[in-house]
Backbone as a ProteinNet text record, in pm:
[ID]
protein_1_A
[PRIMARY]
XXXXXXXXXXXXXXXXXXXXXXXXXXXXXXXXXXXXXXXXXXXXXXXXXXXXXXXXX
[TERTIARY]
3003.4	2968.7	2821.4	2795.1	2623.3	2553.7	2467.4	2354.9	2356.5	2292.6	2333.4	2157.4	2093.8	1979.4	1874.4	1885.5	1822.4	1805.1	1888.7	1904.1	1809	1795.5	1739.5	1570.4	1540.7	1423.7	1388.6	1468.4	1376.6	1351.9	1430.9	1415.6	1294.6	1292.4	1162.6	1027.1	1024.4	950.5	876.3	997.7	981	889.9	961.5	909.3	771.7	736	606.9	481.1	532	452.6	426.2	543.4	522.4	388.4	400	303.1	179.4	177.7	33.5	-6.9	77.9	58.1	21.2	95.1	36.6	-66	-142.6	-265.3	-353	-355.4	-414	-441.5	-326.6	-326.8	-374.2	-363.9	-435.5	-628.3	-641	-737.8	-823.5	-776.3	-808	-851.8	-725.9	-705.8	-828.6	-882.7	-1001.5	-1099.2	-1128.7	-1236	-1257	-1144.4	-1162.5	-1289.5	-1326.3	-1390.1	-1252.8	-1310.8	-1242.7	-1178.8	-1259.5	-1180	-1044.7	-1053.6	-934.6	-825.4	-879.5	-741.6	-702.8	-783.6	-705.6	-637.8	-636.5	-589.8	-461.2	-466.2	-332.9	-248.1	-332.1	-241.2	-236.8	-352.7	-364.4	-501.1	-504.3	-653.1	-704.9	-839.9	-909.5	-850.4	-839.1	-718.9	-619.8	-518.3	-393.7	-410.4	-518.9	-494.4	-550.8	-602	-689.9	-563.7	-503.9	-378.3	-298.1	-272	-166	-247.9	-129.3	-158.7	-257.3	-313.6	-464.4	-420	-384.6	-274.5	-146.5	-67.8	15.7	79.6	-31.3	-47.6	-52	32.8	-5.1	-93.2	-179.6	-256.9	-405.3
593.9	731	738.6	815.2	824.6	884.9	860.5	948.2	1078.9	1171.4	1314.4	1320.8	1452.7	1451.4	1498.8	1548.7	1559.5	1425	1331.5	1171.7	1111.4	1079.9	1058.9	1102	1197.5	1233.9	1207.3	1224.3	1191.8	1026.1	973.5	831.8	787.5	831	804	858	979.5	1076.8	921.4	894.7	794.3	650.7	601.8	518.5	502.2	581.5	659.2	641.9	687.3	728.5	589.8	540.5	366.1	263.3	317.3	245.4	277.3	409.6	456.1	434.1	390.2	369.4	239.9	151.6	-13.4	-30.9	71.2	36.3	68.8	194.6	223.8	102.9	65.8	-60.7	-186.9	-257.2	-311	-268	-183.8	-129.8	-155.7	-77.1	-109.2	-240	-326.5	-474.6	-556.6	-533.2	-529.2	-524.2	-403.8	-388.5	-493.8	-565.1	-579.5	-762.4	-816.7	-913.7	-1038.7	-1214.6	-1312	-1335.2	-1361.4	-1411.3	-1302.4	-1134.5	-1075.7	-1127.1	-1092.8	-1091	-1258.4	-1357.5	-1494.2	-1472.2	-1423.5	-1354.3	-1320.1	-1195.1	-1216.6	-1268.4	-1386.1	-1453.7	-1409.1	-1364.4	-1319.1	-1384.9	-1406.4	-1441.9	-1317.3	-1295.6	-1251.6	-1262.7	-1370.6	-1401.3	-1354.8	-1336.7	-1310.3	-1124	-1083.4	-935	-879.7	-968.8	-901.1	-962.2	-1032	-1083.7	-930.5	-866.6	-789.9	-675.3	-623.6	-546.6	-373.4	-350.9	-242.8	-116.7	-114	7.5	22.3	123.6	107.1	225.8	314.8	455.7	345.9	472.6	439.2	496.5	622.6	692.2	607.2
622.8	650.1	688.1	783	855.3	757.4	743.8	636.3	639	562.9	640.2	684.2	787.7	782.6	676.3	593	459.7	379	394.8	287.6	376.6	508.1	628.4	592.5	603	578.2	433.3	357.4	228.4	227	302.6	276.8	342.1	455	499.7	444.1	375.6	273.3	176.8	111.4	-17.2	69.7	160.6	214.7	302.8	337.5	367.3	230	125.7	20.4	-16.3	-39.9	-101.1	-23.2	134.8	190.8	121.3	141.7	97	-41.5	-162.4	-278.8	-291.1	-199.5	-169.8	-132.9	-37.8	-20	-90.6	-155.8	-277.4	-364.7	-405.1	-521.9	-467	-319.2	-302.5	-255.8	-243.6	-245.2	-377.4	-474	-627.2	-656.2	-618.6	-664.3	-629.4	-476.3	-434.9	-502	-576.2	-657.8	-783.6	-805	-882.3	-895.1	-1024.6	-968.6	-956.3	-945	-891.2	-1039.5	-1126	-1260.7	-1286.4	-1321.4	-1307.6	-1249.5	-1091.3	-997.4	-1014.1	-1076.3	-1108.6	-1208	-1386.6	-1411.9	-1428	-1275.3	-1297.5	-1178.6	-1121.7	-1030	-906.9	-830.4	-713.8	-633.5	-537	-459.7	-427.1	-395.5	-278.9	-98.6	-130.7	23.8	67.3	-54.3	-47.9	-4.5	-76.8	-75.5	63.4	100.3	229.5	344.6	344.7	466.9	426.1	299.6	323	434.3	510.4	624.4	548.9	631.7	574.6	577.9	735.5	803.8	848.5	829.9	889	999.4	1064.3	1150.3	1262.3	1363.6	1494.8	1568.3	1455.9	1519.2	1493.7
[MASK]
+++++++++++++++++++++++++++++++++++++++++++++++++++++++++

């Protein structure tokens, strides 16, 4: 069965937000210093490859 357009939009609603909450958190994660983010198992490297933007504007 096709989605209806209300399920449609919220899905994209939700999925939208998630981006912007990822960058937030990698944003944060950023701040943080090298010993932390080792820690808890993350580089400096790793966080800066994840993508920054995701607008086409």
């Amino acid at each position: 069965m096709a989605k209806s357009f209300l399920r449609t939009a919220l899905d994209n609603f939700v999925e939208a937000r998630q981006r912007r909450a990822d960058l937030y958190a990698t944003g944060a994660l950023l701040s943080l210093d090298d010993a932390s983010l080792k820690a808890m198992g993350l580089t400096r490297d790793e966080l800066r490859r994840r993508p920054s933007r995701h607008s086409l504007i």
